[in-house]
C-alpha distance (Angstrom), angle and dihedral (degrees) to the residues before:
residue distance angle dihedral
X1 . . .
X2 4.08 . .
X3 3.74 125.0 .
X4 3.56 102.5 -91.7
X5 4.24 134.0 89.7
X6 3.57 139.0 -159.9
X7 3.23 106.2 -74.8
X8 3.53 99.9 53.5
X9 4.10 89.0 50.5
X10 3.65 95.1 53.8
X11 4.24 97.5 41.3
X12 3.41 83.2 53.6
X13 4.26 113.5 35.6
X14 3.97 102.6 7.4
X15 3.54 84.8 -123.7
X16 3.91 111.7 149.5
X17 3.74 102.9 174.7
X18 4.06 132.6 -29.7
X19 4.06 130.2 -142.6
X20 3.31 118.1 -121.0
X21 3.69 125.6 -164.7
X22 4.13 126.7 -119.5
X23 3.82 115.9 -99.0
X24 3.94 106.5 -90.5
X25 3.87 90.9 35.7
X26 3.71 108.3 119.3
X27 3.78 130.9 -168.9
X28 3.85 90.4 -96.9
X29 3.29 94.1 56.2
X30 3.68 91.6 53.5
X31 3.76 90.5 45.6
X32 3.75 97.6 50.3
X33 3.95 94.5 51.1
X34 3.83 85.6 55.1
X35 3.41 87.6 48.7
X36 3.57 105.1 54.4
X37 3.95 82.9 55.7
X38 3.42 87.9 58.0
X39 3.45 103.2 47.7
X40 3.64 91.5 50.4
X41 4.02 103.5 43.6
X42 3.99 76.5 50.2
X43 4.08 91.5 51.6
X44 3.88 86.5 -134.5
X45 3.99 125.9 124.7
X46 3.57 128.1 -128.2
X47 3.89 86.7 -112.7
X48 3.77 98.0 57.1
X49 4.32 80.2 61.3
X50 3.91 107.9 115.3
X51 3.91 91.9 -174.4
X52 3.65 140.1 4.2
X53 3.76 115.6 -150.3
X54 4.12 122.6 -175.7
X55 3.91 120.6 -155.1
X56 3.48 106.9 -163.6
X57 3.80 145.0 103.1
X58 3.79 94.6 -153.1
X59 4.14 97.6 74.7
X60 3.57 116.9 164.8
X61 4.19 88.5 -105.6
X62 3.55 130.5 -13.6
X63 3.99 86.7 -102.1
X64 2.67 119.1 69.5
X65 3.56 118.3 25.4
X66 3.30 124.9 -122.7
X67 3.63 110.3 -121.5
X68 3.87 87.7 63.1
X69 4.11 82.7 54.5
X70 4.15 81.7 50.3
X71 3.93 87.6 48.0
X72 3.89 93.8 55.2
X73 3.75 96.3 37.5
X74 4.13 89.1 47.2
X75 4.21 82.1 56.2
X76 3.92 96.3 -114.6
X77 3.47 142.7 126.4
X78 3.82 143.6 -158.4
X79 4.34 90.6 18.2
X80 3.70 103.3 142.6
X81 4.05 99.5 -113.7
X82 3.69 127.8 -156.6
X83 3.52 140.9 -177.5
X84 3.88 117.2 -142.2
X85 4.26 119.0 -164.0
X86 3.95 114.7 -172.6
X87 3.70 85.7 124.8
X88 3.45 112.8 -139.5
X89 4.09 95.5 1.5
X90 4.21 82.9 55.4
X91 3.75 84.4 103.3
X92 4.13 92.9 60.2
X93 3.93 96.3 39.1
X94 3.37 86.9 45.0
X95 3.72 92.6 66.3
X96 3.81 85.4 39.3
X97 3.74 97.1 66.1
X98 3.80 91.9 40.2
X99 3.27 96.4 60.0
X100 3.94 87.4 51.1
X101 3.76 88.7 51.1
X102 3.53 85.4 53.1
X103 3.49 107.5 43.0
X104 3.54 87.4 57.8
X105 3.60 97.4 70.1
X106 3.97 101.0 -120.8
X107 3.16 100.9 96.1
X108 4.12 131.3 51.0
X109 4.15 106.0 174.1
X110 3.80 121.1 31.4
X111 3.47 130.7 -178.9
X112 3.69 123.0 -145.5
X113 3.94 116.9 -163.4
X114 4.09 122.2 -175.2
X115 3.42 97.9 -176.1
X116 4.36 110.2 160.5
X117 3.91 125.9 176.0
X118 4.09 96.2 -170.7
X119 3.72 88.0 155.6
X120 4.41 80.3 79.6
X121 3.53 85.4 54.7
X122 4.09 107.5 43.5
X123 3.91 117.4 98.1
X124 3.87 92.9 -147.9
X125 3.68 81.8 -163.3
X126 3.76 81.9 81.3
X127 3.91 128.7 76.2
X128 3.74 99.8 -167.6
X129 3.96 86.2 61.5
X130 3.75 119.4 22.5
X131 3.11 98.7 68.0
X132 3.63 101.7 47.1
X133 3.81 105.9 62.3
X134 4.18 136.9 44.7
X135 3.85 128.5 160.3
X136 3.54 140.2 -95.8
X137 4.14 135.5 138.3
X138 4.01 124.1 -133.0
X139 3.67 115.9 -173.1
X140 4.04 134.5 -161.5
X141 3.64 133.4 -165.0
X142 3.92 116.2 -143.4
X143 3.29 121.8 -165.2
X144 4.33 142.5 -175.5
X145 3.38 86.1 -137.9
X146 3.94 121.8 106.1
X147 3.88 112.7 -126.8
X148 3.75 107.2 74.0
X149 3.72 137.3 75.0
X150 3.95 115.7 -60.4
X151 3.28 138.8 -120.6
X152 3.45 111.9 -132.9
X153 3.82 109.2 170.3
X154 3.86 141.9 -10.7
X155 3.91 136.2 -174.8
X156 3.78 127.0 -175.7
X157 4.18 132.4 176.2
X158 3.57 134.7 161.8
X159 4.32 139.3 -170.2
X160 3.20 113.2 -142.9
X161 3.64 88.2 -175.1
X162 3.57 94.7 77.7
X163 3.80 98.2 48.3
X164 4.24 91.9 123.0
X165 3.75 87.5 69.5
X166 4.00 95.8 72.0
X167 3.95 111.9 2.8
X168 3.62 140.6 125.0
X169 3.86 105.5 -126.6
X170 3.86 106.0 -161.9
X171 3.96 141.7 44.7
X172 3.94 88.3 61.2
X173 3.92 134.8 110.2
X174 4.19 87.2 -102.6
X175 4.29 96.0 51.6
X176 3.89 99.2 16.9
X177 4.23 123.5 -167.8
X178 4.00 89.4 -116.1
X179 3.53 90.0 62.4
X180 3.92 91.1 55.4
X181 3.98 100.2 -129.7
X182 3.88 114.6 -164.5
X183 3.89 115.2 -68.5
X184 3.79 97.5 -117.1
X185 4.21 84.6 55.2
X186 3.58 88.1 64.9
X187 4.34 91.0 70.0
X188 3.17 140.9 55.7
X189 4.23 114.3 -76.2
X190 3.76 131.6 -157.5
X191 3.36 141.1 -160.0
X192 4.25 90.5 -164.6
X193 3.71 100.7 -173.7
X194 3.98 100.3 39.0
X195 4.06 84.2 46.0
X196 4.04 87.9 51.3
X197 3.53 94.9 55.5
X198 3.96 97.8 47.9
X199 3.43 91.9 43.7
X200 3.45 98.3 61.1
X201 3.86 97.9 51.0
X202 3.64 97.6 46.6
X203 3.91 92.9 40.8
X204 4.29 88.2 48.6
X205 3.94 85.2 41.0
X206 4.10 90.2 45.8
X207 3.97 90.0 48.5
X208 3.66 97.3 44.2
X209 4.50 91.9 53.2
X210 3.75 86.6 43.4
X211 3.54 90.0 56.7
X212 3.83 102.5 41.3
X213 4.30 83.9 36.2
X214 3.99 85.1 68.3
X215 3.78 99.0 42.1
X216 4.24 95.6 -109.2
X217 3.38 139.7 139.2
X218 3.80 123.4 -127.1
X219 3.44 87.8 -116.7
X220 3.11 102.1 50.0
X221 4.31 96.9 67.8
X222 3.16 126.2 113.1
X223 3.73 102.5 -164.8
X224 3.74 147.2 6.2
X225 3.71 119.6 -144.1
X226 3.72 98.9 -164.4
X227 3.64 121.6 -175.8
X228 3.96 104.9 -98.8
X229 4.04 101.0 -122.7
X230 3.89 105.0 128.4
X231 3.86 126.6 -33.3
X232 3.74 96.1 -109.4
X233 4.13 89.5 66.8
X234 3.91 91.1 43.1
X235 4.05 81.9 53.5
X236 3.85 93.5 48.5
X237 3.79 91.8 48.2
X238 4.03 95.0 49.0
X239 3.82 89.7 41.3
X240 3.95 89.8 58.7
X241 3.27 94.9 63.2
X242 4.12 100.6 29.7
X243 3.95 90.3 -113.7
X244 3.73 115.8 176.5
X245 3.90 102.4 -115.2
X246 3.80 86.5 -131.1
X247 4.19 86.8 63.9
X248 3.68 80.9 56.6
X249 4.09 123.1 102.4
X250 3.54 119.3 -145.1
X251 3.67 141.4 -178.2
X252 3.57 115.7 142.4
X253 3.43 102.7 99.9
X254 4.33 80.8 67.1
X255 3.72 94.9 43.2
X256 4.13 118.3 12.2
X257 3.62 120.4 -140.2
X258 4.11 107.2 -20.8
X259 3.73 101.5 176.9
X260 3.39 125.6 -138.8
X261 3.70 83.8 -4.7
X262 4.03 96.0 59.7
X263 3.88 89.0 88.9
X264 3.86 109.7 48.0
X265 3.68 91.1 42.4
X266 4.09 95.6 63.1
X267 4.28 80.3 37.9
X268 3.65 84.6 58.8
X269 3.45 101.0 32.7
X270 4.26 95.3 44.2
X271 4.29 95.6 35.7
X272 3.86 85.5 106.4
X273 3.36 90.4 67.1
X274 3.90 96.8 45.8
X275 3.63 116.7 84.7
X276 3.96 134.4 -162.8
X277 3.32 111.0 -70.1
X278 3.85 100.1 20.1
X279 3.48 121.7 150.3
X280 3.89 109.7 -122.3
X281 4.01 131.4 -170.7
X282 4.16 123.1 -163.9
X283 3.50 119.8 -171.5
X284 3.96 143.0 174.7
X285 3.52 156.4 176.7
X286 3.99 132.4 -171.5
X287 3.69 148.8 136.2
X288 3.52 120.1 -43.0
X289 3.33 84.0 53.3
X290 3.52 82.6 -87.2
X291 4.12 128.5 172.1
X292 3.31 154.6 168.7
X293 3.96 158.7 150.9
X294 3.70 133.5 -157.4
X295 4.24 133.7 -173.9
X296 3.35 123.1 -144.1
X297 3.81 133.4 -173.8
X298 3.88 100.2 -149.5
């Protein structure tokens, strides 16, 4: 499709391959089949849900969201729904507005879906991008209930100001379809090398206030949950901190860059590894700017 081949894609973002979903999937379909795993490895029914949030900038359409498309498809009703878009940070202020829902003693069991279908986004016309992302969901429950692993601290930020550098220009209220904006406006658009560099500052920055937020030492982690975007940023972010590369969770050479899903995916996909007590660092970077870094004692 672009000028480009194999080798060159995995020198450069470790990426192997990336899934990409059937036409007609939408996010929320994605999201709800990683929900019902969740529920169920937590032994918890879609009815005992006191809010369903979505982090994701892929939703199904623009209206409605797609948490309420989760809600339906989970087989409950009257679950206050919410869609969340930090792009690929959506993960980490996910968690973020959970725990505020939590703290504030309406709600006891939340359920967190990051469900993203970039491939509807991607102009595979374009190098810089199509071979970056693909699509996937990974989805948490959170709960006021003692038992489980803890969240110990969480930062977030963003800059709008530097929105140009990763955006997707049309399809909203301010460049809308009926006016017919420019084909390449209708995907996603990068500025790869600007991105890099503000990535890895706010991603070190992020993992270095998550730590000192939950009262560790660098030494002292167990893992780094980076947000899968290309090997060289996973590198920078481990590096800041001197993290052994074998404390550090990867999947994107399976999957590419999943968005706000990137994270809870390797969580789900490493937590046999993790045991009680563990020491565990999430981080991410996406377009907004958007950021972000959590700790969490497993």
């Amino acid at each position: 499709m672009v000028d480009t081949n194999d080798e060159w894609i995995v020198s450069r973002t470790g990426i192997s391959e990336r899934a990409i979903a059937d036409k007609g999937v939408g996010a929320s379909d994605l999201g709800a089949a990683a929900s019902e795993i969740a529920l169920k490895n937590a032994s918890m029914d879609a009815s005992e849900l006191d809010a369903i949030l979505c982090a994701t900038c892929t939703p199904d359409m623009s209206i409605p969201g797609a948490a309420a498309l989760i809600q339906h498809k989970l087989g409950v009703e009257n679950v206050m729904s919410l869609d969340l878009n930090a792009a690929c940070s959506g993960f980490v202020y996910g968690m973020d507005v959970a725990e505020g829902l939590l703290a504030s003693g309406r709600y006891k069991n939340i359920l967190l879906a990051s469900s993203e279908k970039f491939s509807s986004v991607v102009n595979y016309k374009d190098r810089s991008t199509c071979i970056l992302f693909g699509d996937g969901a990974g989805s948490v429950i959170l709960s006021s209930e003692p038992g489980g692993a803890k969240l110990k601290s969480i930062n977030t930020g963003a800059n709008g100001s530097l929105s140009h550098l990763l955006h997707r220009p049309a399809g909203g209220s301010a460049n809308p379809i009926q006016e017919e904006p420019a084909h390449e406006d209708l995907f996603i658009q990068m500025e790869g090398k600007e991105v890099f560099k503000h990535a890895v500052r706010s991603m070190g920055e992020s993992v270095e206030k998550a730590i000192e937020g939950a009262g560790w030492k660098a030494d002292e982690v167990d893992w780094l949950i980076p947000h899968q975007a290309n090997k060289r940023l996973i590198k920078a972010a481990a590096d800041r901190i001197g993290l052994d590369e074998q404390k550090v969770l990867v999947n994107i050479e399976k999957y590419g860059n999943m968005s706000a899903a990137s994270i809870p995916v390797v969580m789900s996909e490493f937590q046999d590894r993790f045991k009680k007590g563990d020491k565990i660092l999430c981080v991410a970077f996406g377009a907004g700017f958007t950021w972000g870094g959590l700790a969490i004692e497993w």
